[in-house]
Backbone of each chain as ProteinMPNN parsed JSONL, in Angstrom:
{"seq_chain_A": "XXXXXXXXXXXXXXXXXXXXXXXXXXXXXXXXXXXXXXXXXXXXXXXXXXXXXXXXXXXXXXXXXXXXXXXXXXXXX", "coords_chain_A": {"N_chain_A": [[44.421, -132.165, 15.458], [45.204, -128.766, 15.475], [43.447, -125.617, 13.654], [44.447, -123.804, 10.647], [46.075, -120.386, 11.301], [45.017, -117.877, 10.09], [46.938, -114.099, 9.682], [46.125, -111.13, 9.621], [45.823, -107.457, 8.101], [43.754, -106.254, 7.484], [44.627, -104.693, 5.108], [44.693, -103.959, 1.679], [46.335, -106.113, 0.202], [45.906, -107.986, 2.29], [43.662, -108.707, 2.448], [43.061, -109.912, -0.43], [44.722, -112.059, -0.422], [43.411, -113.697, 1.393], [40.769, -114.173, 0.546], [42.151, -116.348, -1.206], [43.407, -118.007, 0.206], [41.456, -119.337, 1.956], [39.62, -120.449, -0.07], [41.381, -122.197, -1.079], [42.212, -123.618, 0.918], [39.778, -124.273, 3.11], [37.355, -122.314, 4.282], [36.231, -123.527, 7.166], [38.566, -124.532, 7.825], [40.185, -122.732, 8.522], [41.48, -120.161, 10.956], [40.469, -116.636, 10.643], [42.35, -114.095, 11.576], [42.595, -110.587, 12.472], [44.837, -108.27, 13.169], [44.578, -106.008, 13.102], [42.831, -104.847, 14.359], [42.192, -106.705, 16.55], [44.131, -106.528, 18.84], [45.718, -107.38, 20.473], [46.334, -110.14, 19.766], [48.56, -109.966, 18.571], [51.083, -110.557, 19.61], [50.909, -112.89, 20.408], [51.109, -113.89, 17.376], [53.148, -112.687, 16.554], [54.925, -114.557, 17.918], [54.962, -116.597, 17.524], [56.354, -116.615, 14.932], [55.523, -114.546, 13.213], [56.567, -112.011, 10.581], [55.529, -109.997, 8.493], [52.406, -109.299, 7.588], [49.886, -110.179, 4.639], [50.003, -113.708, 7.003], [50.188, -116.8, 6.769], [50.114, -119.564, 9.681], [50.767, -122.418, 9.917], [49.026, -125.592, 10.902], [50.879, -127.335, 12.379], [52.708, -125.322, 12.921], [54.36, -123.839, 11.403], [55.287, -120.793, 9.916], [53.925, -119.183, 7.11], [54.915, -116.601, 5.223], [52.941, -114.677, 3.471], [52.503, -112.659, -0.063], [52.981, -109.655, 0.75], [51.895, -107.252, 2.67], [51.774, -105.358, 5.004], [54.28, -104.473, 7.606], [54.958, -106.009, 10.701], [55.856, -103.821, 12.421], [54.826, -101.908, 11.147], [52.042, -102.559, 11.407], [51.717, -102.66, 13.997], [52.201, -99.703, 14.778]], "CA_chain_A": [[45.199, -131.093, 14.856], [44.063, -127.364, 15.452], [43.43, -124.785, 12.669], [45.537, -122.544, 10.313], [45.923, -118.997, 11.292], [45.752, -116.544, 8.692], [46.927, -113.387, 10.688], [46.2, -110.191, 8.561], [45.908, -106.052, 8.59], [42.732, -105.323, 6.672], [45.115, -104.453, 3.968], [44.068, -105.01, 0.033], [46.894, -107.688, -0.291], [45.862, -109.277, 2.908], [42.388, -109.109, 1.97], [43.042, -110.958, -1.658], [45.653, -113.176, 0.366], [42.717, -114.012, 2.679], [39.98, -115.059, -0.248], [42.636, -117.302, -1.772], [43.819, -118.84, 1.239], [40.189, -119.584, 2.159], [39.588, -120.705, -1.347], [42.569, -123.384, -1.226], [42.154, -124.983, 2.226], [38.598, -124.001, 3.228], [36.978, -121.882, 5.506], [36.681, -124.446, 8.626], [39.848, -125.12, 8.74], [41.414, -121.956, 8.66], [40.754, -119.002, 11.521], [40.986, -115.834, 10.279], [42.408, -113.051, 12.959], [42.534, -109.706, 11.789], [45.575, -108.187, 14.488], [45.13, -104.598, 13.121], [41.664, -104.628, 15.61], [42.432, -107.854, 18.0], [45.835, -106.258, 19.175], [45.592, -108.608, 21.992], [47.091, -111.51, 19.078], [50.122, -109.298, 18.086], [52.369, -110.847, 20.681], [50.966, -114.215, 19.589], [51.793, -113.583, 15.843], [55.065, -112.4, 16.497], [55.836, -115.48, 18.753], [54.485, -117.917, 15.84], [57.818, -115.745, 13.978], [54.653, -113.736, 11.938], [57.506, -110.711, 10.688], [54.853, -109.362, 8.183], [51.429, -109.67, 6.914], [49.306, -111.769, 5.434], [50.504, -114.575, 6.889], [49.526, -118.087, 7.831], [50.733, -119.903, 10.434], [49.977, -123.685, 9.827], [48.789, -125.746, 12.246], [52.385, -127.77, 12.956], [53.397, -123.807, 13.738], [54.999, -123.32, 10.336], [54.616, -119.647, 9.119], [54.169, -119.277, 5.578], [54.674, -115.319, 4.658], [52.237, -114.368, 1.765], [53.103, -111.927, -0.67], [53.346, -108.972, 1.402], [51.26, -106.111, 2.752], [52.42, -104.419, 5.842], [55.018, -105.329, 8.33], [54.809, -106.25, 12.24], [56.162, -102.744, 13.197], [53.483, -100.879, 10.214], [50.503, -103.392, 12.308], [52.0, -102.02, 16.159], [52.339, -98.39, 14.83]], "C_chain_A": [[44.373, -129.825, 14.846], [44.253, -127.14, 13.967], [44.551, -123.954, 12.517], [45.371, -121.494, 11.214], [45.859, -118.364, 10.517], [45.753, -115.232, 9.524], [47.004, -112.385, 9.509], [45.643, -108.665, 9.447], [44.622, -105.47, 8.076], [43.249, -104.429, 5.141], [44.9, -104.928, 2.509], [45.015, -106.258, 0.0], [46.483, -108.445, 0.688], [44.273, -109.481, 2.496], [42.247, -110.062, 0.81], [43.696, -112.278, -1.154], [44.447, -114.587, 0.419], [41.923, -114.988, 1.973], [41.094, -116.099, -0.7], [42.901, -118.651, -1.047], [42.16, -119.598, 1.552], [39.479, -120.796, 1.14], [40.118, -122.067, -0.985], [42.295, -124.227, 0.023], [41.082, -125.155, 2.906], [38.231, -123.378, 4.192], [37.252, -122.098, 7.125], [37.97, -124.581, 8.494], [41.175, -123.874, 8.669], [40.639, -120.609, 9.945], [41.516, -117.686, 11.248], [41.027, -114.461, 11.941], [43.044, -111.839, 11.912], [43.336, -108.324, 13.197], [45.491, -106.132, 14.499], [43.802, -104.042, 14.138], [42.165, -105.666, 16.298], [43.916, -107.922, 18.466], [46.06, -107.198, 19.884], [46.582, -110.174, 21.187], [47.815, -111.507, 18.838], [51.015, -110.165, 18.978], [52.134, -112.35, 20.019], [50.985, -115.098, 17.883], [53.368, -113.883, 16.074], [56.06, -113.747, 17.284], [55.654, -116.656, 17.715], [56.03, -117.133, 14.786], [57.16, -115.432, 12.719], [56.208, -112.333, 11.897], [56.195, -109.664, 9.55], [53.436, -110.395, 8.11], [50.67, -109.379, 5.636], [50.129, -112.982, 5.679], [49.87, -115.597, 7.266], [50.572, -119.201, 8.411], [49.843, -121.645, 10.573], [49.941, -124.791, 10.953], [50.044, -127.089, 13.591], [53.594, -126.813, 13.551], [54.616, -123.949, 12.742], [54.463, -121.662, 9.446], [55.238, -119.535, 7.807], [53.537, -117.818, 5.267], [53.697, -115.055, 3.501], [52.2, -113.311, 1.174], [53.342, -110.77, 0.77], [52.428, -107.328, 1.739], [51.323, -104.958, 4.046], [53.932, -105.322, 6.725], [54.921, -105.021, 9.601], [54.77, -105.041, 12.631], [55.14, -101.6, 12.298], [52.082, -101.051, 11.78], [50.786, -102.852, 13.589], [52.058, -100.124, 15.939], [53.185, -97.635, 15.58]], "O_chain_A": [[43.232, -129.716, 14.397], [44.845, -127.877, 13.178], [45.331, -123.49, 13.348], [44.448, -121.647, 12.015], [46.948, -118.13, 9.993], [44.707, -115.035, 10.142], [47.737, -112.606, 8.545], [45.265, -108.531, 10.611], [44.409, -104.266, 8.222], [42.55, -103.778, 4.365], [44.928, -106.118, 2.195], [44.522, -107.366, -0.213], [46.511, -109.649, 0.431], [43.872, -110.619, 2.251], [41.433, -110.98, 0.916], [43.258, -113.393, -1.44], [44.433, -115.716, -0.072], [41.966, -116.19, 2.235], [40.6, -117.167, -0.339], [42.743, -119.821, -1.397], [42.083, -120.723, 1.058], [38.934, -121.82, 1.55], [39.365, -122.973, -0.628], [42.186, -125.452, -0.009], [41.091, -126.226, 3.513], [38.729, -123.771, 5.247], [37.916, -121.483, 7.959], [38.477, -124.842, 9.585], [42.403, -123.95, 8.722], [39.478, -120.219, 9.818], [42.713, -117.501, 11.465], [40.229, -114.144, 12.823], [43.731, -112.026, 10.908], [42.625, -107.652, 13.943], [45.958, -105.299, 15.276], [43.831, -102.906, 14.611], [43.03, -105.109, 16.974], [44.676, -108.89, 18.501], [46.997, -107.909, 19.52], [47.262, -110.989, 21.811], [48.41, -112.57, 18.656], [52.078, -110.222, 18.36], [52.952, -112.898, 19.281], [50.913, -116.258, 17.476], [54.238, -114.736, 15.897], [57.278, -113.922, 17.284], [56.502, -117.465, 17.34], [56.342, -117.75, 13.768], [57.579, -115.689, 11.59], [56.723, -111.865, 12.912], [56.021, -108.515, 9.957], [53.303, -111.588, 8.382], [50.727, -108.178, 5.373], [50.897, -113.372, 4.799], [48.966, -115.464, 8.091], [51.568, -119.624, 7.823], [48.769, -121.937, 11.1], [50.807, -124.821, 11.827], [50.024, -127.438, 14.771], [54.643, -127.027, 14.159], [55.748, -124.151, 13.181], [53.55, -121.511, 8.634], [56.399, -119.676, 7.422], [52.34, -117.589, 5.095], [54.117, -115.487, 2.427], [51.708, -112.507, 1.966], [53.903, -111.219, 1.769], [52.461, -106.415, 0.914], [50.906, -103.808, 3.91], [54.405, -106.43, 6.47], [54.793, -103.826, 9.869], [53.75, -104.765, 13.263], [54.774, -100.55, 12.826], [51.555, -100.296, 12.597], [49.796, -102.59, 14.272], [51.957, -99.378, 16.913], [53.164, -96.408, 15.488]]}, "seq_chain_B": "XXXXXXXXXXXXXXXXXXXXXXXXXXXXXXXXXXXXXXXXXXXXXXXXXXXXXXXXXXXXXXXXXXXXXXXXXXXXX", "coords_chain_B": {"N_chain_B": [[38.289, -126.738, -13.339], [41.008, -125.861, -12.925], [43.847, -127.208, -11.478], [46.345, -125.839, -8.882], [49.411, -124.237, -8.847], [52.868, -124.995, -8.052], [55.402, -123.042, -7.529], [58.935, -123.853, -7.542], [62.207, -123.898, -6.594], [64.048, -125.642, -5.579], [65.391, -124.636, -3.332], [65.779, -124.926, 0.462], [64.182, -123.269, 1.677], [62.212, -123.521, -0.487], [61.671, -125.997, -0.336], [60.128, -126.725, 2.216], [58.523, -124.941, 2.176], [56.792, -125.865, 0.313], [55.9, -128.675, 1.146], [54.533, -128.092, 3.261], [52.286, -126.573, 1.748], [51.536, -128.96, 0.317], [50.505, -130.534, 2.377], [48.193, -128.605, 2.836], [47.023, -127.907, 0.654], [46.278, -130.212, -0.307], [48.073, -133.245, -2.356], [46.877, -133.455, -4.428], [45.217, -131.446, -5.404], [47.71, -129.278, -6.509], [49.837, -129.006, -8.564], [53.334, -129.597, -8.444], [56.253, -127.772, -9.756], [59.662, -127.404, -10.667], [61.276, -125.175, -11.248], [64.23, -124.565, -11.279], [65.372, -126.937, -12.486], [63.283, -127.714, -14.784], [63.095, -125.944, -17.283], [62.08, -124.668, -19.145], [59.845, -124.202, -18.438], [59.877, -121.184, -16.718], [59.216, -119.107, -18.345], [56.451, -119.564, -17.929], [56.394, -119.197, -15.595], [56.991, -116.412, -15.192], [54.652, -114.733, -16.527], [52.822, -115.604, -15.41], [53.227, -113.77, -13.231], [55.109, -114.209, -11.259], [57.425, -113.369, -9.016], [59.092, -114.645, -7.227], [60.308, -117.481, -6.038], [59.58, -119.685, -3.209], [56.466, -119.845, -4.81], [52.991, -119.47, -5.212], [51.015, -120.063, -7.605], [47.62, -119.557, -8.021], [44.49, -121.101, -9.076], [42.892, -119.996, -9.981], [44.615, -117.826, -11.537], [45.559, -115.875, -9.543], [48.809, -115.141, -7.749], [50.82, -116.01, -5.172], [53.221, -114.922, -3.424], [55.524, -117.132, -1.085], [57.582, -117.354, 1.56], [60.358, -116.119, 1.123], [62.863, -117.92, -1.308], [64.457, -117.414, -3.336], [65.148, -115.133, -6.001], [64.069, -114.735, -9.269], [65.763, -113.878, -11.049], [67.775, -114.709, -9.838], [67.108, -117.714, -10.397], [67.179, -117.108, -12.724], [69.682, -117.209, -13.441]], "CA_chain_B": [[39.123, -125.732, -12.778], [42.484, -126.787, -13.364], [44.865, -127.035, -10.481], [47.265, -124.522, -8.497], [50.62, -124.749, -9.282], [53.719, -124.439, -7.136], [56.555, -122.888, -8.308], [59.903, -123.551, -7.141], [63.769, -124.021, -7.055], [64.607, -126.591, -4.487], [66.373, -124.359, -1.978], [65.753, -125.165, 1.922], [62.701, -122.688, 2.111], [60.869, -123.937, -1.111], [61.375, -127.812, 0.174], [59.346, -127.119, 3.545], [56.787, -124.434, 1.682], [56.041, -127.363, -0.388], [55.767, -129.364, 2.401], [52.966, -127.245, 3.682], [51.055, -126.408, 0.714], [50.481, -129.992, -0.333], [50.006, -130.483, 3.419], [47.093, -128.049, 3.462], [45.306, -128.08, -0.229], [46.343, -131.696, -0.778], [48.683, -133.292, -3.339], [46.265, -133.895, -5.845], [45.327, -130.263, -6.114], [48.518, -128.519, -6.913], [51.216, -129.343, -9.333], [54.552, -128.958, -8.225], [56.754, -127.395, -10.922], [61.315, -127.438, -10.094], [61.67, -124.476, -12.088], [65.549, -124.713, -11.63], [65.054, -127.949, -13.619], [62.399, -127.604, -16.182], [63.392, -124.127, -17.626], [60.805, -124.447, -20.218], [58.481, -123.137, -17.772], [60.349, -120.186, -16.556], [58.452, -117.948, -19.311], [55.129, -119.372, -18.124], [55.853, -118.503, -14.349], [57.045, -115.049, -15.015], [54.013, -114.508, -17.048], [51.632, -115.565, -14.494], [53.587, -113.219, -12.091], [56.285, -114.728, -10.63], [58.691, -112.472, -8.965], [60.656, -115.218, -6.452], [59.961, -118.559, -5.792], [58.617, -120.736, -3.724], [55.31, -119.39, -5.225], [51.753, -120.606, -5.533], [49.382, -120.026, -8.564], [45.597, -120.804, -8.051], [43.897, -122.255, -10.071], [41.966, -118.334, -10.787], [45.492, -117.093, -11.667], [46.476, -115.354, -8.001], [50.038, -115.44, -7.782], [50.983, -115.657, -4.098], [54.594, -115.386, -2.946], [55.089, -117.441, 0.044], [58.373, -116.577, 2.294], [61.263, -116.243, -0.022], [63.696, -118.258, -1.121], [65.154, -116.969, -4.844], [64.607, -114.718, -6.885], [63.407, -115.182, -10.567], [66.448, -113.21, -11.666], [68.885, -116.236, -8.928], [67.019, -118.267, -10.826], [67.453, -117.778, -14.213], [71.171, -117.108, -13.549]], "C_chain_B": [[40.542, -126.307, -12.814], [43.31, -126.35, -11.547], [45.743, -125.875, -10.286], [48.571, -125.027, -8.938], [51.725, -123.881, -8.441], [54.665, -124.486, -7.855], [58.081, -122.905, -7.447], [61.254, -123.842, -7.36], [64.772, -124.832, -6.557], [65.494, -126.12, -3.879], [65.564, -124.876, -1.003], [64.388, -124.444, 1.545], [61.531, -123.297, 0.768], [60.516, -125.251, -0.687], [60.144, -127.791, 1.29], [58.345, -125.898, 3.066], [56.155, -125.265, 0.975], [55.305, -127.869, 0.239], [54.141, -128.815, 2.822], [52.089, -126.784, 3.216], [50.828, -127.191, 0.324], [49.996, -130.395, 1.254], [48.068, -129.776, 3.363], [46.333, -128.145, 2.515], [45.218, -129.558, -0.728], [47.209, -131.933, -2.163], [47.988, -133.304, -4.594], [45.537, -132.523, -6.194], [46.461, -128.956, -6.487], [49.591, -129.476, -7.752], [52.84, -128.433, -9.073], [55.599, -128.926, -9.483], [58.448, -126.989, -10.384], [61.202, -126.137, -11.458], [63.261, -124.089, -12.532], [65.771, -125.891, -12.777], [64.163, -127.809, -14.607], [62.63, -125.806, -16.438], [62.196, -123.712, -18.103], [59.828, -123.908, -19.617], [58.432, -122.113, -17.017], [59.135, -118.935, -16.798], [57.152, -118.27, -18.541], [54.982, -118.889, -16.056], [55.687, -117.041, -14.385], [56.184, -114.327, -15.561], [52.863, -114.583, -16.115], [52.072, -114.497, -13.244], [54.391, -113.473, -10.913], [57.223, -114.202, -10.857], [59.582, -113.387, -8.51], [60.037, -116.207, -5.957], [60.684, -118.964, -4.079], [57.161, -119.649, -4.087], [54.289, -120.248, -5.359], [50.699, -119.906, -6.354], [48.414, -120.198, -8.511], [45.412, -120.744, -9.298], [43.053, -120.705, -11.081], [43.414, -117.728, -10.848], [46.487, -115.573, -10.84], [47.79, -116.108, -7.954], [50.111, -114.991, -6.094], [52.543, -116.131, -3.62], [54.934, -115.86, -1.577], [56.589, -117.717, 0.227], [59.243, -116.653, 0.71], [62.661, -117.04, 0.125], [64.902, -117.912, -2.175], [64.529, -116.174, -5.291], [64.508, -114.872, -8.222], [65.165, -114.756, -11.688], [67.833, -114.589, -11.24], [68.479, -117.1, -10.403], [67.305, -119.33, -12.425], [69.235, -117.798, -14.188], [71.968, -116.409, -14.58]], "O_chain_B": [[40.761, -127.506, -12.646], [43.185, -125.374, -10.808], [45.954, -125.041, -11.167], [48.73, -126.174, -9.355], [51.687, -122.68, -8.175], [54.991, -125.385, -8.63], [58.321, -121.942, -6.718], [61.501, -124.079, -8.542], [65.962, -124.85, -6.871], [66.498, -126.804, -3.679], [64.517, -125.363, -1.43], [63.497, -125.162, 1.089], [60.328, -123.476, 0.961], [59.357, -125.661, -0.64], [59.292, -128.68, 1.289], [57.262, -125.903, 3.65], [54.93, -125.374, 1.04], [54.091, -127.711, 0.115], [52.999, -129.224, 2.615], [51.074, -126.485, 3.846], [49.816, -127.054, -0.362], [48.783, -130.605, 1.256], [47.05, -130.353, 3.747], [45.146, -128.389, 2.73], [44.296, -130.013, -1.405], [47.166, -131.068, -3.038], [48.542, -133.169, -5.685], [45.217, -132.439, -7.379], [46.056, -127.815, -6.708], [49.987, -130.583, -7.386], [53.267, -127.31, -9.342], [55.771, -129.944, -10.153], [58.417, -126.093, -9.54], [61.034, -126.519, -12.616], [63.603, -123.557, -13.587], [66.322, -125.645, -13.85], [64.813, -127.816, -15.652], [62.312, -124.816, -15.78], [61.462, -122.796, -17.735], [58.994, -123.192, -20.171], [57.354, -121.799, -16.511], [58.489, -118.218, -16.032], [56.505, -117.237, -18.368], [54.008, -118.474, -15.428], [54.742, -116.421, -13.898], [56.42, -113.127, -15.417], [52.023, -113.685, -16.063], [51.283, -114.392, -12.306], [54.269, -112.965, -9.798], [57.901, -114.15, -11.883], [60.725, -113.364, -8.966], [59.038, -115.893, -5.31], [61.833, -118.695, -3.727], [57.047, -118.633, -3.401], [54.407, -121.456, -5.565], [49.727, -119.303, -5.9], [48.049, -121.242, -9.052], [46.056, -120.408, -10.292], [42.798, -120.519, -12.271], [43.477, -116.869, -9.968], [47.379, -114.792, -11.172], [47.923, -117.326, -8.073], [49.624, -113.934, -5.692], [52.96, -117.281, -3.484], [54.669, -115.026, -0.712], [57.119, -118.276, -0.734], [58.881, -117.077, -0.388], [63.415, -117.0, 1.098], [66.088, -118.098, -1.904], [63.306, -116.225, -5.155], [65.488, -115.6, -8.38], [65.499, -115.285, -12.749], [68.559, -115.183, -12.038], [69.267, -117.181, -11.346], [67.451, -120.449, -12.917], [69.876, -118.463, -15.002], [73.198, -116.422, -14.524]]}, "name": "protein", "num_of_chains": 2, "seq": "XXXXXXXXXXXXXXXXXXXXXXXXXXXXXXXXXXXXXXXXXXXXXXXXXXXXXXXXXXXXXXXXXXXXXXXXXXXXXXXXXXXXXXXXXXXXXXXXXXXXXXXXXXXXXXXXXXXXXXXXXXXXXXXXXXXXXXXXXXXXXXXXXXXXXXXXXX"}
């Protein structure tokens, strides 16, 4: 079984998101991608059906929105 | 440290965020809480910050709303 995703903007909520998430399921087993520098993952967010962020995308390819800090079209500008 | 606690209402989206949050921190660290059924603990979600369930409490009192399925207001009816 691969790793979570947590796909985030550098935004304060995804940043608190990020420690919690981290927190709860642990480091190793989650990879954090940060899409508002590694544009290159945006397409593979959005195909996981990321609509905002933070989100994590678990590793059965269930995305689980977390509260809320930008959205897809904020992160593409 | 006392456990996280999941808050929800048993629509379709809290059943399979469930699903995936005892999936990922394990059943034996979160307590799942039917807040459509136990009312009595209504007051103590909306106190910890519970706008719309399914939700997840840590254990350090981060309230994280994870996609949506109700709101608090559905809820109470």
């Amino acid at each position: 079984m691969s790793k979570s995703i947590f796909y985030h903007a550098g935004c304060p909520v995804c940043v608190s998101a990020e420690q919690d998430i981290v927190n709860l399921i642990g480091a190793k087993n989650v990879e954090v991608v940060h899409i508002g520098e590694d544009r290159s993952r945006i397409a593979e967010a959005e195909k996981a059906g990321v609509k905002s962020v933070p989100a994590l995308v678990t590793a059965n390819g269930h995305t689980l929105h977390i509260n809320f800090g930008a959205s897809m079209e904020d992160v593409k500008g």
